[in-house]
N, C-alpha and C positions, 0 to 999 in steps of 0.2 A: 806134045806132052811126052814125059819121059817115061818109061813104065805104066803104059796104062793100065787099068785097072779090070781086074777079069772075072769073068760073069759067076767066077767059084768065089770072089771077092764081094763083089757087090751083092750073093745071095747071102752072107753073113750078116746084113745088114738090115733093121728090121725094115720096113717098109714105110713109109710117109705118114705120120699122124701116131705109128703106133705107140711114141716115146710123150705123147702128150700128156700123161699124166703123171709123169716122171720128174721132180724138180729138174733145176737145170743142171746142180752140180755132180746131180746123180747119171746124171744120159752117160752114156757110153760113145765114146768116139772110136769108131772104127777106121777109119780114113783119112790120112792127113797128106792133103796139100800145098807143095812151099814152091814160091817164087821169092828169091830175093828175101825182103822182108814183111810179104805176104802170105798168108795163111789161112784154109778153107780147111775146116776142121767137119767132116764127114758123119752124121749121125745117123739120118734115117734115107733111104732114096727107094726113088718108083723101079729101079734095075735096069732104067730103060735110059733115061737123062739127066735126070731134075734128083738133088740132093736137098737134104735140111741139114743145116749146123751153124756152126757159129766162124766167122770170117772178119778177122782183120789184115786190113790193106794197108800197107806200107809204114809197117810199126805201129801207124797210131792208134792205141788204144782206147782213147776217149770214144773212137767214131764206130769201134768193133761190135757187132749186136750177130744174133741169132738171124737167121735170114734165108733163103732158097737161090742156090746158084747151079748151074750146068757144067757137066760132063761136059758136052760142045763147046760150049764158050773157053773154059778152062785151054781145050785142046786149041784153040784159037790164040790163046794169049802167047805174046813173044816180048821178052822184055829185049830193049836196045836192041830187035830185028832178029837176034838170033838165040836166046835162053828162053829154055820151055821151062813150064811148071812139069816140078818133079812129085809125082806121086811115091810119096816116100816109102821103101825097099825098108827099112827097119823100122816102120811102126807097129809099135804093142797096142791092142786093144784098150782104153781105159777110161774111168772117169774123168767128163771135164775137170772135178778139182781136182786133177793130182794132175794137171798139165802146166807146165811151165815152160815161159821163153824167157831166155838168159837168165835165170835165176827168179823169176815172177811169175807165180800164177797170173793165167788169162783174168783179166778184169770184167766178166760178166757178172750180170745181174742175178740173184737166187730165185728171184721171183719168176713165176710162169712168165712164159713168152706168149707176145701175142702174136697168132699165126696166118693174121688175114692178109693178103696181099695186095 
């Protein structure tokens, strides 16, 4: 991974569960991860692995949902053997709605997310 992320970073971050009562458009993303045309959008995590947000995989938007993925795994991925996901160096804190890729708000749901795994 390119620019990991640092534990003065992931303490800004509230902790797992605590955004549950927060519609969705309202959460706050703190963290945003790109590969290519993959994107883990960082909301809440435990500081230790385990992140909540919302992640779409290889543009497609239909398949994009709210969901729980890892710090480890992240650092794991290599596209075509040699590109790391880049923990992005100029992201601003902000509401899922005011995020857009190439000119589109992210297509998420407004209704509560369901968190069971």
């Amino acid at each position: 991974m390119i620019n990991i992320p640092t534990m003065e970073q992931l303490n800004k971050l509230p902790r797992l569960y605590e955004t549950e009562n927060i519609r969705s458009e309202e959460k706050i993303v703190h963290l945003h991860f790109i590969l290519n045309q993959s994107h883990w959008f960082a909301i809440e995590c435990d500081c230790n692995d385990t992140f909540f947000g919302y992640v779409l995989l290889n543009g497609w938007t239909e398949d994009a949902e709210f969901g729980y993925f890892s710090l480890s795994e992240l650092l794991e991925v290599k596209f075509e053997g040699w590109l790391e996901v880049l923990n992005d160096p100029f992201w601003i804190p902000k509401p899922m709605k005011d995020i857009f890729l190439i000119g589109e708000r992210l297509p998420f749901h407004s209704r509560q997310q369901d968190r069971s795994e």
